[in-house]
Each structure stands twice: as C-alpha cells, then as structure tokens.
N, C-alpha and C positions, 0 to 999 in steps of 0.2 A: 449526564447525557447531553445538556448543555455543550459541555466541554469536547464530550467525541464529536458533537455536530460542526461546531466549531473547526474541530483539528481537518473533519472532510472539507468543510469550505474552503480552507487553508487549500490543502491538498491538491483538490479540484483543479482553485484558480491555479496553483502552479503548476500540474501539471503541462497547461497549454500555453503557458510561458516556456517550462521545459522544454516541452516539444518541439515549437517554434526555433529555438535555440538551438536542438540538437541536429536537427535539421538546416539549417542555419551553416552548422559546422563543416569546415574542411573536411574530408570522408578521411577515411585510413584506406591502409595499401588490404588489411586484411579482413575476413570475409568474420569472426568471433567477436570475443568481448575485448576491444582496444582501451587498454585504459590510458592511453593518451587524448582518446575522446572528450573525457571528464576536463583537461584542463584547456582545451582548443573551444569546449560548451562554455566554460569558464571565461570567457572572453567577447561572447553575449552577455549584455545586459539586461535581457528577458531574463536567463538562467540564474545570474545574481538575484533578481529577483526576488524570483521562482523560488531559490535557495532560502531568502528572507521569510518566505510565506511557508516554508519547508522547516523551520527552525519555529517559528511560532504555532503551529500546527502540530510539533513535536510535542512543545510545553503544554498543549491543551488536552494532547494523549497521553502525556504522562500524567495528568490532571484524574484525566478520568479513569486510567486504569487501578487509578489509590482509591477506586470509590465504586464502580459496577465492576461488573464482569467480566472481564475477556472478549465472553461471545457477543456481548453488548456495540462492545468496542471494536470490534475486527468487524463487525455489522457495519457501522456506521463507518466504517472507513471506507469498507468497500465500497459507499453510497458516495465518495468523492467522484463516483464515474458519471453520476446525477448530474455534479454539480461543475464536471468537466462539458458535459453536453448541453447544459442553460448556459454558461460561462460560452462555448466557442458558439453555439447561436443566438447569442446576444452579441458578441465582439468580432465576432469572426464572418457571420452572417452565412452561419450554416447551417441549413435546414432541416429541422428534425422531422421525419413522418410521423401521423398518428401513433403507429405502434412505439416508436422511441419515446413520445412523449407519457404514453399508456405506460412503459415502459417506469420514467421518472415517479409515477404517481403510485407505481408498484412498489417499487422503493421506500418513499417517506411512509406508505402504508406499513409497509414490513418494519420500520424502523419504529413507526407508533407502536404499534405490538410489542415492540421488545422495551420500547421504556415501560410500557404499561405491567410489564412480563419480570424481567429481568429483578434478582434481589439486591442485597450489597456484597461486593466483590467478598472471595474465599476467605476464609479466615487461617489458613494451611501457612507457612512461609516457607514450604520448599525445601526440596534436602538438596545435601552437596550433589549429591549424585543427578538431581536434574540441573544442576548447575553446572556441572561440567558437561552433561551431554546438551546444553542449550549451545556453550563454547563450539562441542563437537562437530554440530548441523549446522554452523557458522560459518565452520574451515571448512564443511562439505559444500557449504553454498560456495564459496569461493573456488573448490576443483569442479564442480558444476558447470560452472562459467567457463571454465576451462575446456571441458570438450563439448559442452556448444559451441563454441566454434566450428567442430569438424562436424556436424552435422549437417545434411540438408536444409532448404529455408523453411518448411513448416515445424521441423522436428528441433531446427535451434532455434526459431521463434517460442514456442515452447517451451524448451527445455528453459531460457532465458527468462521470459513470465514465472515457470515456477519456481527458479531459484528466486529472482525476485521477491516474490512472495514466499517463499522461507524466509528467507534474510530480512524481511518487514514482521515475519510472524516471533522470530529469535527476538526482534527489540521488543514486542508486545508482551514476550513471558519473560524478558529478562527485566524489563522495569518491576514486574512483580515478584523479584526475585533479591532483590536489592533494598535492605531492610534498614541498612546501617547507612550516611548519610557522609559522614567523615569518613576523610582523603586517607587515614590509617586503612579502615575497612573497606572501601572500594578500593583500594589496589590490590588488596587481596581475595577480591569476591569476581568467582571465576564468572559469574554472570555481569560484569563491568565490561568485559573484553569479549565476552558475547555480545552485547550489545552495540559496541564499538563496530567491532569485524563484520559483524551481521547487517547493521545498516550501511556500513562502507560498501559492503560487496554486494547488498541491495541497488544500492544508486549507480555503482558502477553496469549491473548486468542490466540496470531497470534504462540509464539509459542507452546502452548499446540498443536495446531492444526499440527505443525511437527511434535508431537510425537506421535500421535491420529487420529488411524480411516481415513477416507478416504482425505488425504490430496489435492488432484485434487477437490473433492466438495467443501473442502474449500476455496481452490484457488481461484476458479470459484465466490464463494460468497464471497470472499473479493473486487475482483477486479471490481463487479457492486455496491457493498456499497461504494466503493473507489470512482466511478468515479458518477454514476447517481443522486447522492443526492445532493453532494456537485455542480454538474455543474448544478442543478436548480436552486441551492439558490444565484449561484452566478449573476446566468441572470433575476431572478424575483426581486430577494431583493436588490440586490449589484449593478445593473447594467449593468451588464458585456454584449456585443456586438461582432457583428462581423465587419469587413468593411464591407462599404455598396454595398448593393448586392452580397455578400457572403458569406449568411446564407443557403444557399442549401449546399455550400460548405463545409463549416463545420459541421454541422448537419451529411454529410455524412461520413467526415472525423472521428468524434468522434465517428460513427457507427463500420465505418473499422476497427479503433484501435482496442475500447474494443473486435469487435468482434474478431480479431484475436490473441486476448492475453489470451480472455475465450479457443479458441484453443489451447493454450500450457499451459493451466492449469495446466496439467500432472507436469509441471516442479514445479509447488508448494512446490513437495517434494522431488525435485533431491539433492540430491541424498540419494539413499537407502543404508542399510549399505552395501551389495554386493558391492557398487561402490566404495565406501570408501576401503573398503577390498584390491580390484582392482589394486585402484593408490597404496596404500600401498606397494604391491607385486611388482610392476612395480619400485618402489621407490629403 
C-alpha cells in the first residue's frame, strides 16, 4: 500500500507538470486526438519531467500490484487527483474551498479503509483468453480516440477521460497477467502488448484531453474507467479478496476514494495557462 501511495504521489505531481506543458504546446489544426501533440509536449521540460515522475510511479504500481489487490491499487491511484490538488495549491497558488479540501480528507479516509480492508492480491494467473481480450480493449482504446474526435466538446471530453482510463485500467490487469519475466515469454504473452498499446494510447488520449474541451469531464471519466473495471476483473477472474469479514469495509472504502477524487476532478486540468502566467510573474 506503501507502494500505490507512492505511485499516486508520483502521478499527482506529474500530472501538473503535464498539464502546464500541454498547455504550453503549439495547438494542432484539429479539433480530436492529435498525436503530434505528444511530441510538440515533448519539447516542454515540465512534461520530461512529468514523464520521469511517470516512469517511477509506474515501478511503484507495478510494485504493488505483485502484492494487494487491484481494487486497492486503482483506489489509490485515483487518489493522485488529492495529491494534484495540495501539489497546484501549494505551487501554483490555487485555491481550494472548504469542500475540496473536505473533499482530500474524503479520500485518505477511503484509502485507510482499504489498506485496513483489502487482503493479498489473487492467487488466479489468468487464462489466454483474458489475455487476449486485455490486447483487445487496448486496440478499442485506440479507435476510441479515434472518433472522439468527431464528437461534440462534452461528449469527446468524455469519451477521451474513459478511454483514458481503459488504457490505464489494461496496464493494471495486464501487469498481473504477466507471470514469466524473461524476454522468451514476454514477447509471446499477449498481455505484454496489451500493456504497451494500452498505456501508449492512455497518454496519448489522457493528454489530448489537457488540451481539449472540458478537461474536469474527463477527469471524471478517467478516474471510474481507471478504477471500476479493472477492480472487477481482479475479484471475479484473478481472485483478489479482502480479510475475512472485511468486505463491507472495503467495498466502502473503494466508494469513499473514488468518490472523493471524482470531487476534485476540476484539478484534471490545473493548471490553466492564467496560473502558469501567475508563478511566472511571482518568479
């Protein structure tokens, strides 16, 4: 638990490095997911970053996926919107109301509950058959993104967030799908290139959506594709448990989280360029 708390910190802070960055970026001619976005963000040194804190964040979720549960870990990730909202009002010097900060405390609440709750991850390893359809909703996250684009701005903000959060949910069951360690058996384990595709086309849709349209609905729909998919597959197909007699407990706990991290959605896209402006002038 340690370790997930860790990978949100991670997270967190990058994402407002992210944001700052994609924001930052030259716009594209088109109104969807540009993926020439990714290399023009690439060219911010916030987003390198960002990316550094994004890679070590990675290693502390795949830390902890070898060790609780799923619904543990997709908790505590979605609790990086906590730690994006203390992060842009303390650096950015944005202000949180009462309720957002009600909000944050909703959160670590919910998340004590689940360490308190939560057992040791599934003992299942998974058949081919979830492994190929982990690959499957990977290359669906990727035509996803594809007609968001022609959407409207609330319905491809949206649509954007939940692909998002597929393509984050794929790399959470496909780390615990992946059994074998040597380069023989990951190039053959179709959950290797689930994971690949799935966080590629994560990051690409996750940041279109900082530069596009209503970034709080995306948030919103990242953070329930993040956590509600991936913590069924891990309990029906994988396993995954809580101690015994504290399945109310958790159950409530993974409620409290996500719901008080869908509350600071807003911070999805903290910060705006005003804020950036801001520190700059203060600098």
């Amino acid at each position: 638990m340690i370790c997930a708390l860790g990978s949100a910190i991670c997270f967190g802070t990058a994402s407002v490095l992210q944001a700052m960055a994609a924001r930052a970026a030259e716009p594209g001619t088109g109104s969807g997911v540009d993926p020439a976005l990714l290399m023009r963000a690439l060219r911010q040194w916030r987003y390198l970053v960002g990316l550094g804190l994004d890679g070590l964040g990675f290693v502390l979720q795949v830390v902890a996926l070898r060790s609780i549960p799923i619904y543990a870990v997709g908790a505590a990730l979605a609790a990086s919107l906590a730690v994006t909202a203390v992060v842009a009002a303390r650096l950015l010097r944005v202000r949180l109301t009462g309720a957002e900060w009600g909000a944050v405390g909703t959160v670590c609440a919910g998340l004590a509950m689940l360490g308190l709750a939560s057992g040791a991850e599934g003992d299942r390893s998974g058949s081919d058959a979830l492994r190929f359809a982990m690959l499957g909703v990977a290359a669906g996250v990727l035509l996803l993104g594809g007609v968001a684009g022609r959407l409207p701005g609330r319905g491809r903000a949206l649509a954007l967030g939940l692909g998002a959060g597929f393509g984050f949910g794929v790399v959470e069951v496909s780390v615990r799908l992946i059994d074998d360690m040597s380069p023989g058996e990951l190039l053959t384990n179709p959950a290797t290139y689930a994971l690949l595709v799935g966080g590629g086309a994560a990051f690409l849709l996750l940041t279109s959506a900082l530069q596009r349209g209503s970034v709080t609905v995306a948030t919103a729909g990242m953070v329930v594709g993040e956590t509600v998919g991936p913590a069924v597959v891990g309990v029906v197909w994988l396993g995954d448990r809580t101690r015994p007699g504290f399945e109310w407990l958790a159950v409530l706990g993974f409620v409290v989280a996500v719901a008080g991290a869908l509350a600071l959605a807003r911070f999805g896209e903290a910060p705006v360029a005003e804020d950036v402006e801001s520190v700059r002038a203060a600098e």
